[in-house]
C-alpha positions in Angstrom: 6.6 39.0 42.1 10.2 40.5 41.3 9.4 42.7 44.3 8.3 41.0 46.4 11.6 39.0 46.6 13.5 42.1 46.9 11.4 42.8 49.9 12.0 39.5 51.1 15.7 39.9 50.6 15.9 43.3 52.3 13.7 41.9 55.3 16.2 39.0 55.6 18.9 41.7 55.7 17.3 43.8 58.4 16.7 40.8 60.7 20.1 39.5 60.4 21.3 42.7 61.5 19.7 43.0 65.0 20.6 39.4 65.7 23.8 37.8 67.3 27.2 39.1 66.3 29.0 36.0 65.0 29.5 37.5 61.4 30.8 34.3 59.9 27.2 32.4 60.7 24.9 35.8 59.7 27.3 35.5 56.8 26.7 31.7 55.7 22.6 32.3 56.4 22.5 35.5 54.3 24.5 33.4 51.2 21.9 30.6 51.6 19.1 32.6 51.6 20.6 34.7 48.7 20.9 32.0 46.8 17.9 30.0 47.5 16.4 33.9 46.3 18.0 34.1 43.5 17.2 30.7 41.9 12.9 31.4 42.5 13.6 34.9 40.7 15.9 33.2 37.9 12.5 30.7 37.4 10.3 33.8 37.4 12.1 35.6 34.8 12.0 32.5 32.9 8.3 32.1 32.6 8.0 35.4 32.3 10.1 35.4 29.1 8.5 32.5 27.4 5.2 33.8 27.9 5.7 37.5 26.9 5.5 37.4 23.0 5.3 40.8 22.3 9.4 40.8 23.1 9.7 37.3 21.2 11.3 37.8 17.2 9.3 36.4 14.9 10.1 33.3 12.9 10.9 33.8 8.8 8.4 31.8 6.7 7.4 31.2 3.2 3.8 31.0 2.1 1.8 29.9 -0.4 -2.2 31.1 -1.5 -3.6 27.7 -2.0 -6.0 27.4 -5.3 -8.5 24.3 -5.8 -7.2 22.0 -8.9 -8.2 18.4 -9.7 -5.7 15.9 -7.6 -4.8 12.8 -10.0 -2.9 9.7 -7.8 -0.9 7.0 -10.5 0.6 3.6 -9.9 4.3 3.1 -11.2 5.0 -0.2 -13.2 7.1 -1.5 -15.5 6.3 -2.6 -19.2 7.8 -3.6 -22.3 7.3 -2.9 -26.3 5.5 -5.6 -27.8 4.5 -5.8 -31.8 1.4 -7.8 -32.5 2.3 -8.4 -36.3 6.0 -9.8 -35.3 6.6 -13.4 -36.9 10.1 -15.3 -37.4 9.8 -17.6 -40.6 11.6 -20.4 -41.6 10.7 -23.3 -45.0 7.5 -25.9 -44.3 9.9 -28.1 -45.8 13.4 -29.3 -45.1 15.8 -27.9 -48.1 19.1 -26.5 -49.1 18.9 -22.6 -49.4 18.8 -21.6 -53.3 17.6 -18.0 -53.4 17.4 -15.0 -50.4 15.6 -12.3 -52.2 15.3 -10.1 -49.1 18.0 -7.9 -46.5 17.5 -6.3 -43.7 15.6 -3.4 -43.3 13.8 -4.3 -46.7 10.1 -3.4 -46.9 8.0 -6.7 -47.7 4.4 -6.7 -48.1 1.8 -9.9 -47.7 2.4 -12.5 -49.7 6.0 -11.9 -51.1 8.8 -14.7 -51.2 11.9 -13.7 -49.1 13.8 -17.1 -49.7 13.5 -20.4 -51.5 15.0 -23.5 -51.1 16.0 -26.5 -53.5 12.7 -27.4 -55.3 13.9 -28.9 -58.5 12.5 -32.6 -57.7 8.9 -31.3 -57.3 9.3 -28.6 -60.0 10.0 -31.1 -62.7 7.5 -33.3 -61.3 4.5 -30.2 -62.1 6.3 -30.1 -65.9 6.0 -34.5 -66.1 2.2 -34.0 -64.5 0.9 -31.1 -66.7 1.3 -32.8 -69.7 -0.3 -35.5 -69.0 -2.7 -33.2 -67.3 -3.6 -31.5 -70.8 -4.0 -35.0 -72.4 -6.3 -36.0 -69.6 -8.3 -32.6 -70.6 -8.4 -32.7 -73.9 -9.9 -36.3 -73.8 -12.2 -35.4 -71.1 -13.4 -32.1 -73.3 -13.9 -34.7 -76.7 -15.7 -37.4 -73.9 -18.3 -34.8 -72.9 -18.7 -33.8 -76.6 -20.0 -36.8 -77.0 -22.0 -37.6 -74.2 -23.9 -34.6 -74.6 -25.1 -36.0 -78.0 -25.6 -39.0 -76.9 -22.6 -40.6 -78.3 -20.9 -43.0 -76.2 -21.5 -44.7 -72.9 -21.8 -43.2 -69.5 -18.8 -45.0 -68.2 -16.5 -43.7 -70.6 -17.2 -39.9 -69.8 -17.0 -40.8 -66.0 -13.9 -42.3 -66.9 -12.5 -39.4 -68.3 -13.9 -37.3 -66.1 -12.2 -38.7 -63.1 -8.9 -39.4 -64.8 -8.6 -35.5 -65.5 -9.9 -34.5 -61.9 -7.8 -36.9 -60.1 -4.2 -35.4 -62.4 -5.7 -31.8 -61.2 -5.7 -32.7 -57.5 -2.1 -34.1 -57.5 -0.8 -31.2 -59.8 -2.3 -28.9 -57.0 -0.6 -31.0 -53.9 2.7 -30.8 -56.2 2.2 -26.9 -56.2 1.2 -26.8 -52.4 4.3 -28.6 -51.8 6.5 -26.3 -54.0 4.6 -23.6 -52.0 6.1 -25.2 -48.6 9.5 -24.7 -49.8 9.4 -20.6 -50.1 9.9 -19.0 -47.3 6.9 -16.3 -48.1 6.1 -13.0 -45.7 2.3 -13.4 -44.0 2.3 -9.5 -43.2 3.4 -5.7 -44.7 6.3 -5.2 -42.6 9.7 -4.4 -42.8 12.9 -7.3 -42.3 14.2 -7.2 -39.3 16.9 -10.2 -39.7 17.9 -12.7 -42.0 19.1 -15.6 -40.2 20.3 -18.0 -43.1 22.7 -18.2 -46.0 23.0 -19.6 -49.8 23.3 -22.8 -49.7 22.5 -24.0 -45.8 20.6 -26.9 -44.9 17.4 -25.7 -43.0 14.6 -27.6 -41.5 11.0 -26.9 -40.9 10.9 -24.6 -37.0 14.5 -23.6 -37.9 14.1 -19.4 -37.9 15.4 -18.1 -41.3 14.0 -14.5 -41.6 12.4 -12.8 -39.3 9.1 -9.6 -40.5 8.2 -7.0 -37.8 5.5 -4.5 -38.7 6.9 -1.2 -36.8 3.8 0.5 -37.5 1.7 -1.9 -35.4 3.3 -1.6 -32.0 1.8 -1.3 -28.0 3.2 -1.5 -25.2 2.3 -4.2 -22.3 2.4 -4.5 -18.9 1.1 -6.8 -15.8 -0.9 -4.7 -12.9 -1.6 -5.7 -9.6 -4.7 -7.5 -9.1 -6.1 -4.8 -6.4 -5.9 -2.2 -9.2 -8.7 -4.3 -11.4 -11.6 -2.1 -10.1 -9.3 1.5 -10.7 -7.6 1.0 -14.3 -9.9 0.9 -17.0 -10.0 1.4 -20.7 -9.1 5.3 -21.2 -7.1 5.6 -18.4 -4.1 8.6 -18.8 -1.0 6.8 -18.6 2.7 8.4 -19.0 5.0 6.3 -20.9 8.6 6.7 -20.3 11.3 5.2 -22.1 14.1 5.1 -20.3 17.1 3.9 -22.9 15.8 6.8 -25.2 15.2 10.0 -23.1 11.6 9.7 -24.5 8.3 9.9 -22.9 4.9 10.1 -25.0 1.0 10.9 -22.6 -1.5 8.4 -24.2 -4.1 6.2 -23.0 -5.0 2.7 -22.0 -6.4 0.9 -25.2 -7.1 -2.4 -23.4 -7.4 -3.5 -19.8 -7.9 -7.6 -19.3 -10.7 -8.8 -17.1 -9.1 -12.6 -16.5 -6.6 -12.8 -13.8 -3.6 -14.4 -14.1 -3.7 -17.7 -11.7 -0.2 -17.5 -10.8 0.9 -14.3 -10.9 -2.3 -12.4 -9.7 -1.8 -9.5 -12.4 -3.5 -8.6 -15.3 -2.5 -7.2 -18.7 -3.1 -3.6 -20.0 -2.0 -2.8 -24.0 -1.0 1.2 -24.7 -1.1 1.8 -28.7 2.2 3.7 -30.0 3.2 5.9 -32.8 4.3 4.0 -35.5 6.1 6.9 -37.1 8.8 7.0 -34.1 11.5 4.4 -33.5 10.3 2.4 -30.7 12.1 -1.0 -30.4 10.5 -4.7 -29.6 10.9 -5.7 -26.2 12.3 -2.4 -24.8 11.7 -1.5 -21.2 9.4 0.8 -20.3 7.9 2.6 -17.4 4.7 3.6 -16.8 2.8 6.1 -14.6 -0.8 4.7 -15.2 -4.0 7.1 -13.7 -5.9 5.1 -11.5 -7.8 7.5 -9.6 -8.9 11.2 -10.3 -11.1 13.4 -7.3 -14.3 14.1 -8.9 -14.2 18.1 -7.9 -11.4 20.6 -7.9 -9.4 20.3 -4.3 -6.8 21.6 -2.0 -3.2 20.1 -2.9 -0.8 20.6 -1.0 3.0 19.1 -0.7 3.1 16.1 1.3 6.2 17.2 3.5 4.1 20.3 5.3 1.7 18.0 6.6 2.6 17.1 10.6 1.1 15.1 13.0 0.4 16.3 16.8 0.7 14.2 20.1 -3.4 13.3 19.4 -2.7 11.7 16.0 -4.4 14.5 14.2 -2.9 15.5 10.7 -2.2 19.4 10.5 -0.4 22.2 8.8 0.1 25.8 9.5 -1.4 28.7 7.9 -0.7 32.4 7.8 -2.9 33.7 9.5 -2.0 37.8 9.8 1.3 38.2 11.4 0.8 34.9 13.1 1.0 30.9 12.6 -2.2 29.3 12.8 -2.1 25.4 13.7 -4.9 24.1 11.0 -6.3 20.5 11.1 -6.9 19.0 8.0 -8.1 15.6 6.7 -5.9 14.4 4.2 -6.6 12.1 1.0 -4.2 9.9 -1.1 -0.6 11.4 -2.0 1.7 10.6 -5.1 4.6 12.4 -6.1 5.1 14.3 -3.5 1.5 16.2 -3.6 -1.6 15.1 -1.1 -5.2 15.6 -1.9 -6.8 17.5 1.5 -10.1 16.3 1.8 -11.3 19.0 4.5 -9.6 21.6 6.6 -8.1 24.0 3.9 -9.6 26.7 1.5 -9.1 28.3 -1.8 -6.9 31.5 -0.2 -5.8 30.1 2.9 -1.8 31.0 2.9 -0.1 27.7 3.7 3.3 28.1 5.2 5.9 26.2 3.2 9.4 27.0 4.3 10.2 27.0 8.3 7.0 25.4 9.7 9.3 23.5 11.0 10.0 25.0 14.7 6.8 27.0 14.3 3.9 26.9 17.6 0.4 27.8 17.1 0.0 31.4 17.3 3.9 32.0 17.0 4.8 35.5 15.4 6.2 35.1 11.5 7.4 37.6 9.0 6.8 36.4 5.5 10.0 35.8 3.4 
């Protein structure tokens, strides 16, 4: 083609010089025609150039040989500690504070009185009752004596009976109500705050000391009704907690199956290690497993996958000295990873690092 011009040009040349002798027109035709020459050959050169890729240099790349491996996508939420065994107690019965037996950080166990309030009224009221209580007794024990001999009337060993029964039932309401002012600890656990002091006036719902059991604690968090079907009992989770730098890999002990009507979530419980020192009500965030693919697959990071002018998903492979444009079907993606469901083998040589600019069946050197 490139000669053929030249021929042209020469012919052009030739012809101008057996024609008229005014050398300022031959002039101004030859410079059109030069230049009308000398764009086509600048367009032929051109195409010539982009198609010839034996001259072109070939592009730097990075690869990678792709290997099959299980592809796990999570959902990010946020929880919070929770302690199941975490109560605040306070006196069943209005009182002045006599006696605080407990401090904070003190280890209690079921059953044991942390404070007591002004019970002298009902105390001295068990002393006034259990004598007469023994009286009642000892005449109920002579009455049945009898009555088992035969000695005496029916009426008077009812009599007695019911005196001593009826003494034992308010001498047990006395101790019930002596009971009601203790504060006393329902769980083993450990005092987390005492709220009141010697000699305050407190009132039944008032909180006075409050008994966490540290070695009972989960954490909780609401999920998203549409994950109902995915998160189950025994799902990995990741538990991050962000205030302490710490992160512990468990599991999912308990997964609700009622909705919430409002909110549209449902709760999921994940036990924790009692032995570390996890706080209640401290944030937490969790990367919860909700799907898994069945088989080992292709993963590949999400930011090599590209999309051509059809739509189609692809990514380039090395493929010899060459690129290789490679569609591939592609799954879910988390974290900056995406599950290829088809497309991509165990061995193929993804390229990485400058796909970017690369053409399908470009020449690469591998970095």
């Amino acid at each position: 083609m490139k000669n053929s011009l030249i021929l042209a040009l020469v012919a052009v040349v030739a012809l101008s010089a057996c024609g008229p002798k005014d050398k300022k027109t031959e002039l101004a035709t030859l410079k059109s025609q030069m230049t009308e020459l000398q764009t086509q050959i600048d367009l032929l050169e051109k195409e010539l150039g982009s198609s010839d890729t034996s001259t072109a240099k070939a592009a730097e790349v990075q690869v990678k040989k792709l290997a099959l491996e299980i592809y796990k996508n999570y959902i990010e939420v946020q929880g919070k500690v929770d302690a199941d065994e975490n109560v605040s107690l306070s006196s069943e019965m209005p009182g002045t504070v006599t006696k605080i037996n407990v401090a904070p950080g003190d280890q209690v166990r079921a059953g044991q009185i942390l404070a007591e309030t002004d019970n002298k009224a009902l105390v001295q009221g068990v002393a006034e009752l259990q004598n007469g209580l023994e009286f009642a007794t000892t005449i109920f024990e002579k009455q049945k004596n009898l009555w088992e001999q035969k000695i005496g009337t029916e009426v008077q060993y009812l009599q007695a009976k019911n005196t001593k029964e009826g003494l034992e039932k308010k001498m047990a309401s006395l101790q019930e109500q002596i009971k009601m002012t203790r504060v006393i600890s329902p769980i083993n656990g450990t005092v987390d705050a005492v709220d009141v002091k010697l000699g305050q006036a407190i009132a039944p719902g008032v909180p006075a000391i409050r008994v966490i059991n540290f070695n009972n604690l989960k954490v909780k968090a609401d999920i998203a009704e549409s994950y109902a079907s995915k998160i189950k009992k025994g799902a990995e989770v990741l538990v991050r907690f962000p205030d302490m730098e710490d992160s512990i890999v468990s599991k999912v002990n308990f997964a609700s199956r009622s909705i919430g009507a409002l909110n549209r979530t449902f709760t999921v419980e994940i036990l924790l290690d009692g032995k570390k020192e996890y706080h209640p009500n401290m944030v937490t965030k969790l990367s919860i497993n909700d799907y898994q693919s069945a088989n080992p697959t292709i993963v590949v990071p999400v930011n090599t996958i590209q999309k051509d002018e059809t739509g189609q998903s692809f990514v380039f492979v090395a493929n010899g000295s060459k690129a290789k444009k490679t569609i591939v079907k592609v799954g879910k993606s988390y974290n900056g990873k995406a599950e290829i469901l088809s497309g991509l083998s165990a061995g193929n040589e993804l390229i990485y690092g400058g796909f970017e600019s690369l053409n399908d069946g470009d020449a690469i050197v591998i970095k």
